[in-house]
Biotite code that builds the C-alpha atoms (Angstrom):
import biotite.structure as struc

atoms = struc.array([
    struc.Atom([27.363, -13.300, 28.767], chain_id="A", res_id=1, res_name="UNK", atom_name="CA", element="C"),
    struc.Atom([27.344, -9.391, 28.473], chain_id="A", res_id=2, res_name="UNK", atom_name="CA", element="C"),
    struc.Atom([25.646, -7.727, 31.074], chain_id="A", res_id=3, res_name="UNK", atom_name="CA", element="C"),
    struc.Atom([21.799, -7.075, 30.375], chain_id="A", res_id=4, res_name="UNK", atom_name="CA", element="C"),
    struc.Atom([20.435, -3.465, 31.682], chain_id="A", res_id=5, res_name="UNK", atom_name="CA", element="C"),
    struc.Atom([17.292, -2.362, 31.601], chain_id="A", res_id=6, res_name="UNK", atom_name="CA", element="C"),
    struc.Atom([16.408, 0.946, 32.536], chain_id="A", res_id=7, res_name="UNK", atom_name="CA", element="C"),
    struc.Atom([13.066, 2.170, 33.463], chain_id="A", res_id=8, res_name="UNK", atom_name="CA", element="C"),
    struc.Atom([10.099, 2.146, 35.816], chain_id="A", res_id=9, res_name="UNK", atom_name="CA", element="C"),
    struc.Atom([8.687, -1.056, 36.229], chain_id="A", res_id=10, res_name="UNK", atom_name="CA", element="C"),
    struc.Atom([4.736, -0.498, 36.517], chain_id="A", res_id=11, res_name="UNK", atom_name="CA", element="C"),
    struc.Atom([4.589, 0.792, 33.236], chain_id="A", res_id=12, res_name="UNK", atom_name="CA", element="C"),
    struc.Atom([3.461, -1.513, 30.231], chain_id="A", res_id=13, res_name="UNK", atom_name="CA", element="C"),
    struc.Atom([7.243, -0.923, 28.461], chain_id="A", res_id=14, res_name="UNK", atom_name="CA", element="C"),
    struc.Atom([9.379, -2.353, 30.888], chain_id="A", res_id=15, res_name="UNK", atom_name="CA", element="C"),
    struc.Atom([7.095, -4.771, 32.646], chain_id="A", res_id=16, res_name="UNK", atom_name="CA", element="C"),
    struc.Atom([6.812, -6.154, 29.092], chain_id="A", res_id=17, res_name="UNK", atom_name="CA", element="C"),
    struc.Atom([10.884, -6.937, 28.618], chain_id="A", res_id=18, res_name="UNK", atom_name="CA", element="C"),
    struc.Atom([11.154, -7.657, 32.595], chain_id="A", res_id=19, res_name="UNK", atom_name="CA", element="C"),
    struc.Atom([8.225, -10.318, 31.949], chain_id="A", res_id=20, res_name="UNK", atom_name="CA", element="C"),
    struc.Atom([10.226, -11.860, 28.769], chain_id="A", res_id=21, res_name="UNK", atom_name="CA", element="C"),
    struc.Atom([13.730, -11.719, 31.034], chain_id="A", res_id=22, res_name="UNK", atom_name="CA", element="C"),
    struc.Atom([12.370, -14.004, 33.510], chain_id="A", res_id=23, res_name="UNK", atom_name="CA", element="C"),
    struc.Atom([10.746, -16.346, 30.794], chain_id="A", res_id=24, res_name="UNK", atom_name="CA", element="C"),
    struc.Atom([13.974, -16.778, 29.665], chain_id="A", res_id=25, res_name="UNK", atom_name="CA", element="C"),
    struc.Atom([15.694, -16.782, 33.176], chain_id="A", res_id=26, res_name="UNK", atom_name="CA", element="C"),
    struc.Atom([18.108, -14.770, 31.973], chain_id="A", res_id=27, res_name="UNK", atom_name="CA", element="C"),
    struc.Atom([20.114, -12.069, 34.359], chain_id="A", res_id=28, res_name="UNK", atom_name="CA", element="C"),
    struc.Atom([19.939, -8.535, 34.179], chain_id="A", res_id=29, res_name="UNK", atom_name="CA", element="C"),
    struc.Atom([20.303, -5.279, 36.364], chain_id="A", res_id=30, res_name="UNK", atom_name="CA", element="C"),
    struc.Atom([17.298, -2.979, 36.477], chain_id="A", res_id=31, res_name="UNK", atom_name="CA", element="C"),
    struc.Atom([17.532, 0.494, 37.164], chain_id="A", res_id=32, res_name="UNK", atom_name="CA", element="C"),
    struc.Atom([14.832, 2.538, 38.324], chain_id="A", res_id=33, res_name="UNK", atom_name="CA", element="C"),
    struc.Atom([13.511, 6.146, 36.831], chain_id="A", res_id=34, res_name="UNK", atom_name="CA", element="C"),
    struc.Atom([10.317, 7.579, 37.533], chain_id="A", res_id=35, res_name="UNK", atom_name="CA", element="C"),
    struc.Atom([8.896, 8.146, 33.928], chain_id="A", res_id=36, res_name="UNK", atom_name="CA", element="C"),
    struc.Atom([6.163, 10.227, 35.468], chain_id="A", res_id=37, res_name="UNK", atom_name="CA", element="C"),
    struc.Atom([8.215, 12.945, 36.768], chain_id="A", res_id=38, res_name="UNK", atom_name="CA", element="C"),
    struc.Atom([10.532, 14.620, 34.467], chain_id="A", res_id=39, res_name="UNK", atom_name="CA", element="C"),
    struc.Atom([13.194, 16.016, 37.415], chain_id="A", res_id=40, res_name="UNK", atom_name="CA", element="C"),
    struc.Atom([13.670, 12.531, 38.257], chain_id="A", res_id=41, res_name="UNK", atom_name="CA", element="C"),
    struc.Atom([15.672, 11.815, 35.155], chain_id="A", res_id=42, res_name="UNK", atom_name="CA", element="C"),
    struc.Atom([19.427, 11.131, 35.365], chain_id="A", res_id=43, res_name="UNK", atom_name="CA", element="C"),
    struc.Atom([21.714, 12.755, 32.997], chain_id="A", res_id=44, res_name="UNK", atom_name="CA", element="C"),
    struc.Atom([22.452, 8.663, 31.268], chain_id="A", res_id=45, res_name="UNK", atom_name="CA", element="C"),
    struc.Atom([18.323, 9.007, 30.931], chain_id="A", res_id=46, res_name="UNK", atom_name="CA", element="C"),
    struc.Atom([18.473, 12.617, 28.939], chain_id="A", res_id=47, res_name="UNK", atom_name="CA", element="C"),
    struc.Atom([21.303, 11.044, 26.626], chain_id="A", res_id=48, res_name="UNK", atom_name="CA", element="C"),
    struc.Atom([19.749, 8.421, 25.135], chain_id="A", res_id=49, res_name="UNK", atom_name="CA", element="C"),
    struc.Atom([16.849, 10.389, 23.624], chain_id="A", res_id=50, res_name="UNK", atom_name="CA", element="C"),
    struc.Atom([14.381, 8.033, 24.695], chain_id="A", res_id=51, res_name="UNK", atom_name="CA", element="C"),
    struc.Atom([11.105, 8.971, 22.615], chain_id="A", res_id=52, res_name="UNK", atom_name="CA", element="C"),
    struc.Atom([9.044, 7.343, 24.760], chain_id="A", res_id=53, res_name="UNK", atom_name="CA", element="C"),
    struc.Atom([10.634, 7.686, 28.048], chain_id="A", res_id=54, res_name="UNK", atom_name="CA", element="C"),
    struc.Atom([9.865, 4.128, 28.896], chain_id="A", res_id=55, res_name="UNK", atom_name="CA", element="C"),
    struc.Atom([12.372, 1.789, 28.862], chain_id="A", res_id=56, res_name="UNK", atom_name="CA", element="C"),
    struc.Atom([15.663, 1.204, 27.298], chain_id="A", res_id=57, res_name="UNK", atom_name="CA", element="C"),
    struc.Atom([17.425, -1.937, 27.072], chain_id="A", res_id=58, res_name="UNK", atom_name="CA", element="C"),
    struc.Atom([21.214, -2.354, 27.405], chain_id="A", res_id=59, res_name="UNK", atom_name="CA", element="C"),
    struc.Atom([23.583, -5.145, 26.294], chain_id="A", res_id=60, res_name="UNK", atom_name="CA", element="C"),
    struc.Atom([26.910, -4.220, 26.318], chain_id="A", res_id=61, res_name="UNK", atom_name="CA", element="C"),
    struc.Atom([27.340, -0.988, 23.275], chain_id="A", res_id=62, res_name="UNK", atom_name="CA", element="C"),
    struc.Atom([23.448, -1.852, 22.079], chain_id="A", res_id=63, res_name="UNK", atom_name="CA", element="C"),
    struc.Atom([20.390, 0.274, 23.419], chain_id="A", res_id=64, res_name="UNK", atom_name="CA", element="C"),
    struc.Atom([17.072, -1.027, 22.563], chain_id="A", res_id=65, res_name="UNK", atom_name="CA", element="C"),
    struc.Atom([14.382, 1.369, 23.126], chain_id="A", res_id=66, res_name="UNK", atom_name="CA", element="C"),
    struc.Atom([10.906, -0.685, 21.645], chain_id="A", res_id=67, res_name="UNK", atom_name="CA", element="C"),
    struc.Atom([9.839, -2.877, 24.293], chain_id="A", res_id=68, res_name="UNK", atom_name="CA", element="C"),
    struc.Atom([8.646, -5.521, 21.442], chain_id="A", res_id=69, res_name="UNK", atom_name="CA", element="C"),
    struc.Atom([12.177, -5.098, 19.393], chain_id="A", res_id=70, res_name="UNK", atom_name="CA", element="C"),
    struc.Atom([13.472, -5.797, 23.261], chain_id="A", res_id=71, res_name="UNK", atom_name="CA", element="C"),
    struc.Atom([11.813, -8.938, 23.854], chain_id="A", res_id=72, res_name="UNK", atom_name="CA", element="C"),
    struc.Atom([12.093, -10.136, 20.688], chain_id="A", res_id=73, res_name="UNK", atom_name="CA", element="C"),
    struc.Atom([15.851, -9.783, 20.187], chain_id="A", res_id=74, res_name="UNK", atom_name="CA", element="C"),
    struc.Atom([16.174, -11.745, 23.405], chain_id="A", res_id=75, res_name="UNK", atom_name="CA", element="C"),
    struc.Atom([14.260, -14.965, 21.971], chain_id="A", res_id=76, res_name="UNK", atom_name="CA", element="C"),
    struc.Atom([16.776, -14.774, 18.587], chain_id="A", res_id=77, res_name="UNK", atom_name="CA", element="C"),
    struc.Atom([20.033, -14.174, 20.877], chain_id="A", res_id=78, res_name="UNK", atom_name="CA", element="C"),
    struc.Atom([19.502, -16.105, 23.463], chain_id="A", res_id=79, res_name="UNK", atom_name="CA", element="C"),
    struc.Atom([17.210, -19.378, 21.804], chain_id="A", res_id=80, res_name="UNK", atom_name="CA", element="C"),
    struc.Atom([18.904, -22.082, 24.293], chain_id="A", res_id=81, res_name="UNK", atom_name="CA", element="C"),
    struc.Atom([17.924, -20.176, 27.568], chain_id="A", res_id=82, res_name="UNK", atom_name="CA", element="C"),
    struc.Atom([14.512, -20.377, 29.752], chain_id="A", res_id=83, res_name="UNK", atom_name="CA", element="C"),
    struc.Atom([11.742, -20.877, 27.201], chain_id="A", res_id=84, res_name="UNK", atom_name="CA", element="C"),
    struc.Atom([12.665, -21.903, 24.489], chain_id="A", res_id=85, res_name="UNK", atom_name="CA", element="C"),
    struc.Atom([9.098, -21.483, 22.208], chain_id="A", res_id=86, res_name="UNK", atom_name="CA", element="C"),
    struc.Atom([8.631, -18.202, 22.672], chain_id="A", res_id=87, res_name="UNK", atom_name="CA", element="C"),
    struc.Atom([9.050, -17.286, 19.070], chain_id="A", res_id=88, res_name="UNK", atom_name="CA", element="C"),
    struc.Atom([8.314, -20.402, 17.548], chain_id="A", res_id=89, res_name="UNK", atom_name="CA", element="C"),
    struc.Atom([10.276, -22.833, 16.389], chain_id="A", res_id=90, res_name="UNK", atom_name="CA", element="C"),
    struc.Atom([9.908, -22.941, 12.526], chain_id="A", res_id=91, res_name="UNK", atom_name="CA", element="C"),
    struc.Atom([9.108, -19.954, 10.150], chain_id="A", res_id=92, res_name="UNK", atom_name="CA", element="C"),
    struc.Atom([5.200, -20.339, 10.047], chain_id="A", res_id=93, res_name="UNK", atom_name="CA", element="C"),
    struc.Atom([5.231, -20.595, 13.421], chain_id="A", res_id=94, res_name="UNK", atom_name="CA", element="C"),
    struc.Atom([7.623, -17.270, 14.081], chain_id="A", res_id=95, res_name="UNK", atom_name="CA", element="C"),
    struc.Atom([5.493, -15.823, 11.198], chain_id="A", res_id=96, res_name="UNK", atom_name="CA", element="C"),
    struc.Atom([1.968, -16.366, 13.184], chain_id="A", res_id=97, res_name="UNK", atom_name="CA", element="C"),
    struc.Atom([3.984, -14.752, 16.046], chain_id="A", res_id=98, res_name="UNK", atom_name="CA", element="C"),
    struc.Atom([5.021, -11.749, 14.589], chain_id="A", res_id=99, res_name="UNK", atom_name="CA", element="C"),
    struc.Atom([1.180, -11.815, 13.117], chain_id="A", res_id=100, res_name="UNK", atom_name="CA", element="C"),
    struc.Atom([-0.173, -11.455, 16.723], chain_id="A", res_id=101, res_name="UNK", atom_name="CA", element="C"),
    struc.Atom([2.714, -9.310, 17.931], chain_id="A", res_id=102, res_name="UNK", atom_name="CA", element="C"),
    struc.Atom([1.930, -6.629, 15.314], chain_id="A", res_id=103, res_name="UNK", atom_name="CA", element="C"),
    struc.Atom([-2.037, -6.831, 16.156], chain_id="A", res_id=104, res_name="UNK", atom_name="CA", element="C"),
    struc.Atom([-1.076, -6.381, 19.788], chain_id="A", res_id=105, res_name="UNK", atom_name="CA", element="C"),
    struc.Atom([0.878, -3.616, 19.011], chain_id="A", res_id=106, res_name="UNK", atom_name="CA", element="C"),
    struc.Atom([-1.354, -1.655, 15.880], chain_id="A", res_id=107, res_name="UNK", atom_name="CA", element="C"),
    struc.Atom([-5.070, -2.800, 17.511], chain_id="A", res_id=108, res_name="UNK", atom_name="CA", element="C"),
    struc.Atom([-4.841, -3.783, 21.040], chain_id="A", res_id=109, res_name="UNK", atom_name="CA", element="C"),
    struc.Atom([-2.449, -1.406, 22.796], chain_id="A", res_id=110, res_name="UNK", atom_name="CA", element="C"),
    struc.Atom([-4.038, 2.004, 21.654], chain_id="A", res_id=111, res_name="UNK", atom_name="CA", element="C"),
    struc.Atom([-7.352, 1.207, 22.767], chain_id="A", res_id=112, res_name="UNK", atom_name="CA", element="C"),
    struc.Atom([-6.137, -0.530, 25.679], chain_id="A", res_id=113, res_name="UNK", atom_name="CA", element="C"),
    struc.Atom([-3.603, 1.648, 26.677], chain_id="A", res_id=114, res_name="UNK", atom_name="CA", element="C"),
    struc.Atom([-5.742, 4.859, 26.803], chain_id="A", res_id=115, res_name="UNK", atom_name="CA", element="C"),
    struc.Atom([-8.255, 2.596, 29.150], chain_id="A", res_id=116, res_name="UNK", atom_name="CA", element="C"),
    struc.Atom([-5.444, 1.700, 31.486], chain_id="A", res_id=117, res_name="UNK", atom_name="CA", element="C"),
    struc.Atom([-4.189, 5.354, 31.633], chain_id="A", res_id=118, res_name="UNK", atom_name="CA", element="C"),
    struc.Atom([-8.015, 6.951, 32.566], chain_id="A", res_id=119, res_name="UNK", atom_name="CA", element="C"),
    struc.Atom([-9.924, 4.062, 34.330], chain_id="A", res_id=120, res_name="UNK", atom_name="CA", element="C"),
    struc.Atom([-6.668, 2.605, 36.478], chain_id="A", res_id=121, res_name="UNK", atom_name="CA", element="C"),
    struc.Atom([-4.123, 5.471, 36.850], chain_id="A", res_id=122, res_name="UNK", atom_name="CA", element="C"),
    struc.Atom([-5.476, 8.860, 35.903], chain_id="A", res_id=123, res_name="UNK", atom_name="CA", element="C"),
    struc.Atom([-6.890, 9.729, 39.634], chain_id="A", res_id=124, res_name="UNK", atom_name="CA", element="C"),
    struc.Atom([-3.770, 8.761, 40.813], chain_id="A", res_id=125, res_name="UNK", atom_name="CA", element="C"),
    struc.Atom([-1.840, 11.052, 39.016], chain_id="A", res_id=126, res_name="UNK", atom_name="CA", element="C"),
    struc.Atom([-3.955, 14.275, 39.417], chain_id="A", res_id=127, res_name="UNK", atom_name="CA", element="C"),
    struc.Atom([-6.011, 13.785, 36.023], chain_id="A", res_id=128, res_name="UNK", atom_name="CA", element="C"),
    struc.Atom([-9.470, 13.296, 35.515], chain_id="A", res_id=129, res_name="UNK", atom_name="CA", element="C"),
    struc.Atom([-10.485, 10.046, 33.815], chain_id="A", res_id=130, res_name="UNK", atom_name="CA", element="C"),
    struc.Atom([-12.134, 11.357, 30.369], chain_id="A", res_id=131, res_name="UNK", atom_name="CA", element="C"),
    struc.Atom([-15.597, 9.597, 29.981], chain_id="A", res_id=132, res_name="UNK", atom_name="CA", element="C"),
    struc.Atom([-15.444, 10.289, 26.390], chain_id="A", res_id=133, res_name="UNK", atom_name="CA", element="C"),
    struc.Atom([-12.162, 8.517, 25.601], chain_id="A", res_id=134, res_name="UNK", atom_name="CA", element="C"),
    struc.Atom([-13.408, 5.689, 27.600], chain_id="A", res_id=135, res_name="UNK", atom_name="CA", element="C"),
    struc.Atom([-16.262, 5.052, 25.827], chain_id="A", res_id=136, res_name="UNK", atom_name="CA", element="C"),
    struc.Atom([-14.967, 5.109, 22.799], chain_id="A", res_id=137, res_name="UNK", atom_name="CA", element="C"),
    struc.Atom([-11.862, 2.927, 23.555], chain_id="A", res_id=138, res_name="UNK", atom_name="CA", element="C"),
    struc.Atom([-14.114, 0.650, 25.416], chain_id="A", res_id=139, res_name="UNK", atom_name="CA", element="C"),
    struc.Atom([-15.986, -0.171, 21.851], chain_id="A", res_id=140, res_name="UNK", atom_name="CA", element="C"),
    struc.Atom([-12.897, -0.496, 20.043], chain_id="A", res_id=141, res_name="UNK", atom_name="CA", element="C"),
    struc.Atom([-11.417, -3.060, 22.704], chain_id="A", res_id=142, res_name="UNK", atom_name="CA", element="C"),
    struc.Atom([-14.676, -4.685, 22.611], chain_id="A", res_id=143, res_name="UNK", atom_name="CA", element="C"),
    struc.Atom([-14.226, -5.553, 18.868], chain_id="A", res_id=144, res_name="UNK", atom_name="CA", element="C"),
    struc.Atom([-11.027, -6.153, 18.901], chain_id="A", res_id=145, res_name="UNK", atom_name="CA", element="C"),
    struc.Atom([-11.698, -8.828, 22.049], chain_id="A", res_id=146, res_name="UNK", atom_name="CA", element="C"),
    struc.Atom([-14.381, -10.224, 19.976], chain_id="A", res_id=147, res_name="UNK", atom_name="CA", element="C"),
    struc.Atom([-12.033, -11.490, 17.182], chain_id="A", res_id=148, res_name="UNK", atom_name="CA", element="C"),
    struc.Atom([-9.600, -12.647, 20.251], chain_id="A", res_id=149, res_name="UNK", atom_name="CA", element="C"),
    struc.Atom([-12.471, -14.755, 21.918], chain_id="A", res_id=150, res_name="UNK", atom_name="CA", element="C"),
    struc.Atom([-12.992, -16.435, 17.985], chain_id="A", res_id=151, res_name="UNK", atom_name="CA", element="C"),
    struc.Atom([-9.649, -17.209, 17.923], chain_id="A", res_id=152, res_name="UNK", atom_name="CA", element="C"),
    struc.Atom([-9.091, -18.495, 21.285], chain_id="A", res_id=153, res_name="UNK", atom_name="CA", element="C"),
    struc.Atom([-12.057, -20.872, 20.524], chain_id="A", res_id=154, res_name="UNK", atom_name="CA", element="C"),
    struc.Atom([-10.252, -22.798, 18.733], chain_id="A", res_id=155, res_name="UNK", atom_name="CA", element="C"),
    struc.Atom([-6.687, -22.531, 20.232], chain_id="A", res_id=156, res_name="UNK", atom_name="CA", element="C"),
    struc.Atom([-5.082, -22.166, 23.806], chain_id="A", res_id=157, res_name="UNK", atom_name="CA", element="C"),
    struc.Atom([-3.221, -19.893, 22.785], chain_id="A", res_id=158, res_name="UNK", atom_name="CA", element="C"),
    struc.Atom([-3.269, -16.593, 20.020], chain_id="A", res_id=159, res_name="UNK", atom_name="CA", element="C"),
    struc.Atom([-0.724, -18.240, 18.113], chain_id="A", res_id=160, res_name="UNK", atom_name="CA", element="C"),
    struc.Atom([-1.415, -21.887, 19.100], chain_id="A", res_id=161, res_name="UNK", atom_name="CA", element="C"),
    struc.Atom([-0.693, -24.508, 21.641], chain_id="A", res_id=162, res_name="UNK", atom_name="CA", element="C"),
    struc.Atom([1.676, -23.120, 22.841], chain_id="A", res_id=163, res_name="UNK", atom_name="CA", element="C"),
    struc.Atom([2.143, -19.384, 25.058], chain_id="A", res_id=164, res_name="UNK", atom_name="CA", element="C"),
    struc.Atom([4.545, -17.223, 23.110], chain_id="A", res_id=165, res_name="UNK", atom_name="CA", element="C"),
    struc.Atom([5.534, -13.500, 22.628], chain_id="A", res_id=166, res_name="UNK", atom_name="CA", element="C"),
    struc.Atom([1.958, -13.097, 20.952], chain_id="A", res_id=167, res_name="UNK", atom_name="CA", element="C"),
    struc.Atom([0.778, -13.756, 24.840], chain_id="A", res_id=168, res_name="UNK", atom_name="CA", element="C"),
    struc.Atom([3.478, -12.529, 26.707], chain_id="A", res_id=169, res_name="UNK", atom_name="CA", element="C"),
    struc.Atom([3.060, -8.852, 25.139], chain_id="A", res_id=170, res_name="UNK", atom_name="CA", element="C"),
    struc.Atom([-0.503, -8.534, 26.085], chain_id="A", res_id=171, res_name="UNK", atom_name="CA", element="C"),
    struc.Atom([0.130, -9.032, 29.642], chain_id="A", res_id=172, res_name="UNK", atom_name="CA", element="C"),
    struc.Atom([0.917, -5.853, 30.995], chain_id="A", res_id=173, res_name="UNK", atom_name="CA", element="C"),
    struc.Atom([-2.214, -4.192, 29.963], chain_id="A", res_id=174, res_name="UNK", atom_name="CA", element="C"),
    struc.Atom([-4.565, -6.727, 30.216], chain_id="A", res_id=175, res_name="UNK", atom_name="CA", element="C"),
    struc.Atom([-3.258, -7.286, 33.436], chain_id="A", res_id=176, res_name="UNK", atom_name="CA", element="C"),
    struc.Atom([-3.868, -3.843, 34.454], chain_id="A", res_id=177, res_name="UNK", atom_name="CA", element="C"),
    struc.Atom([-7.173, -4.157, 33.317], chain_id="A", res_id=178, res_name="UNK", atom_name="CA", element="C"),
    struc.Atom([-8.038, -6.892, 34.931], chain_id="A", res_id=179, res_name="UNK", atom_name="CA", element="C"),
    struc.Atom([-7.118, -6.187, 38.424], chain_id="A", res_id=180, res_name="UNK", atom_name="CA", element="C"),
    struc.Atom([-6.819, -2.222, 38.796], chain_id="A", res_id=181, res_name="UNK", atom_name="CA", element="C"),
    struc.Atom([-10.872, -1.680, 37.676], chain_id="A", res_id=182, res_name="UNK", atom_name="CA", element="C"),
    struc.Atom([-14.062, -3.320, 37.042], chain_id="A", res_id=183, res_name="UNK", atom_name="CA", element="C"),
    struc.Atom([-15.049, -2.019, 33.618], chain_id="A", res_id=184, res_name="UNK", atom_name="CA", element="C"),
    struc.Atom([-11.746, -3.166, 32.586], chain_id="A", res_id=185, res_name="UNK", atom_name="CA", element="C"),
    struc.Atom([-12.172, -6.556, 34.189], chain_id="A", res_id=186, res_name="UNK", atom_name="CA", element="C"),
    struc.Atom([-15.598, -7.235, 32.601], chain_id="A", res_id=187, res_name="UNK", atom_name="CA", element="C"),
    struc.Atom([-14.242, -6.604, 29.466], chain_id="A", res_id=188, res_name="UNK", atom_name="CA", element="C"),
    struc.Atom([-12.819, -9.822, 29.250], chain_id="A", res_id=189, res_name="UNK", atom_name="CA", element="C"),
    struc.Atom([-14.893, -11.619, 32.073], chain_id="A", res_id=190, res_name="UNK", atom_name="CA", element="C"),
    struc.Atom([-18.072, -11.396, 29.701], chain_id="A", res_id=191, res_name="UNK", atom_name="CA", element="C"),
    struc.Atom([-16.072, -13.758, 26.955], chain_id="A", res_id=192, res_name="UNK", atom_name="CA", element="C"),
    struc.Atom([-15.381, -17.099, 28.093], chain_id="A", res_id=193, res_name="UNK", atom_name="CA", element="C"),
    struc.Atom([-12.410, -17.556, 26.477], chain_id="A", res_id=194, res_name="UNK", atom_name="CA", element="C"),
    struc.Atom([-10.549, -14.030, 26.186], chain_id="A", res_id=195, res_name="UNK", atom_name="CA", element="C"),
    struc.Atom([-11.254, -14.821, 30.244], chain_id="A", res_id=196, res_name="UNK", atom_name="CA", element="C"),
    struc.Atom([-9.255, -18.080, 30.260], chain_id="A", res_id=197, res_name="UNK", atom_name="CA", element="C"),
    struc.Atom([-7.273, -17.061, 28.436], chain_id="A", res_id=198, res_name="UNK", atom_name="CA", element="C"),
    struc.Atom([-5.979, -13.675, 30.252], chain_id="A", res_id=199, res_name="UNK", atom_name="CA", element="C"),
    struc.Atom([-6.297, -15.523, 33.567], chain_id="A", res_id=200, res_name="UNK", atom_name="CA", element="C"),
    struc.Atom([-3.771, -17.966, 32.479], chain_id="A", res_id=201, res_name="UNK", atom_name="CA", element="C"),
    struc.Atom([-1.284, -15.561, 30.478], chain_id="A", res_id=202, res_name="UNK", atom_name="CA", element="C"),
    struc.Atom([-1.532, -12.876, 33.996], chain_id="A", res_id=203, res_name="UNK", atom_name="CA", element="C"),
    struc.Atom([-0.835, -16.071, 36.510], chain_id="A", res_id=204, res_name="UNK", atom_name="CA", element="C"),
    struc.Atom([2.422, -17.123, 34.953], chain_id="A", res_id=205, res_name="UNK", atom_name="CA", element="C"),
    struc.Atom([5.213, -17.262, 37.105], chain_id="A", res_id=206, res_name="UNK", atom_name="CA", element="C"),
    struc.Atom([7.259, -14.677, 35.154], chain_id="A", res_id=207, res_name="UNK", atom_name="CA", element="C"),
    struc.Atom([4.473, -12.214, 35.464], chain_id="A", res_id=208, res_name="UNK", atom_name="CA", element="C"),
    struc.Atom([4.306, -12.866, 39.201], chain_id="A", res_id=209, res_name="UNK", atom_name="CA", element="C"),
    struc.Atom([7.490, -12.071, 39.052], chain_id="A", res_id=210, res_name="UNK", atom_name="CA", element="C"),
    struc.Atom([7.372, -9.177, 37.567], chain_id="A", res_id=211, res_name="UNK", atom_name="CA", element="C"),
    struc.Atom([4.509, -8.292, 39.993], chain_id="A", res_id=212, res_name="UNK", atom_name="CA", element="C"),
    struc.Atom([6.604, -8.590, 42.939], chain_id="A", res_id=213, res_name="UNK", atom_name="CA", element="C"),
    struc.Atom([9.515, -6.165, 41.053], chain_id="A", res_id=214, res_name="UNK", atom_name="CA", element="C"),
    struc.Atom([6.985, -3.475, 41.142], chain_id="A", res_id=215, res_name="UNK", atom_name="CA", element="C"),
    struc.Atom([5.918, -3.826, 44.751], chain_id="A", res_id=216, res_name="UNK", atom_name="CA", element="C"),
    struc.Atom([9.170, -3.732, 45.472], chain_id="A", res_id=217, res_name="UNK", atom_name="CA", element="C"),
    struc.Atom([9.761, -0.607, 43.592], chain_id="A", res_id=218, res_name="UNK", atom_name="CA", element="C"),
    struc.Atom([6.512, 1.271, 43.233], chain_id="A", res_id=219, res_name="UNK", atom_name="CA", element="C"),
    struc.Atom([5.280, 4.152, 40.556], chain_id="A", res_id=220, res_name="UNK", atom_name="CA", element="C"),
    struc.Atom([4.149, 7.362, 42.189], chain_id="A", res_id=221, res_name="UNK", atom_name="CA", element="C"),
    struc.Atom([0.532, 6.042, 42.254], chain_id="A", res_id=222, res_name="UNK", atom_name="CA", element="C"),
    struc.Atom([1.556, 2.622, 44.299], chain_id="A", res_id=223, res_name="UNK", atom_name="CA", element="C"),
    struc.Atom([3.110, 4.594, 46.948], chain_id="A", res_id=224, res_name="UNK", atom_name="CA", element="C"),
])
């Protein structure tokens, strides 16, 4: 197998996402540590892959992967037989009800969600005031957007069925960080029964514990 890299700082959402997938799939790889929150940290490797987002990059031998979700889900289609193996589904409606929940993650859940981690959980930390404003507003549009999540998860275990799959794994990060790191966050999903059983289960798999222990053992600026 060709050596997996990935290079990045583990608290945020970006790599945390591919390191959570990684150990789903018990696969090995080599992380390397940059502090994405200060610039002067950067090695010279960093700078030359133009990294738009600064997050994470992914390396497998010549290929750089630089979207967390393109990261995670080239892993499920190149490596099917390792770890778990339903990740992505196992026929093409399933894979397509995936790629359904990936893309609502990614287009409805992570702006909102993302701006709420940043100022209720991080902000202080980082010499920024949280920004009421954004808060409140962001905190509506989650609200919706868990609304349809707690309809859906009436009727299933998980967003894309029985089973937990890349349509779970990607909202970890966040709605882990929302969870634990403040209480309006937490209520958020406490206050629907099954957006709450549904993100306790997802944030106490073992790959996320995992994951967990990864960033205590190399923490962000604010974990210090």
């Amino acid at each position: 197998m060709v050596g997996l890299k990935v290079i990045g700082q583990p608290a945020s959402t970006e790599v945390s996402r591919v390191l959570t997938c990684l150990f789903e799939k018990n696969l090995q790889f080599q992380l390397v540590r940059i502090d994405t929150f200060k610039r002067e940290h950067r090695v010279p490797e960093f700078l030359q892959l133009q990294d738009p987002s600064g997050q994470v990059t992914f390396k497998e031998g010549n290929r750089t992967i630089v979207d967390s979700r393109q990261i995670i889900r080239h892993l499920c289609v190149n490596y099917p037989h390792e770890g778990n193996t339903k990740l992505y589904g196992n026929g093409s409606l399933e894979k397509a009800s995936i790629e359904q929940w990936l893309q609502a993650e990614a287009q409805n859940f992570a702006p909102p969600s993302n701006e709420l981690v940043f100022h209720l959980a991080f902000a202080k930390h980082l010499g920024r005031e949280p920004d009421m404003a954004i808060i409140e507003e962001n905190e509506k549009r989650l609200s919706d957007i868990l609304d349809v999540y707690d309809q859906k998860l009436s009727k299933d275990e998980f967003l894309a069925g029985d089973e937990f799959t890349l349509a779970d794994l990607s909202h970890i990060p966040n709605t882990y960080y929302l969870m634990t790191k403040c209480e309006r966050g937490e209520k958020l999903f406490a206050q629907r029964k099954n957006v709450a059983r549904w993100a306790k289960y997802i944030t106490g798999r073992e790959s996320w514990k995992k994951v967990v222990e990864v960033q205590s053992e190399h923490p962000s600026p604010f974990e210090k």
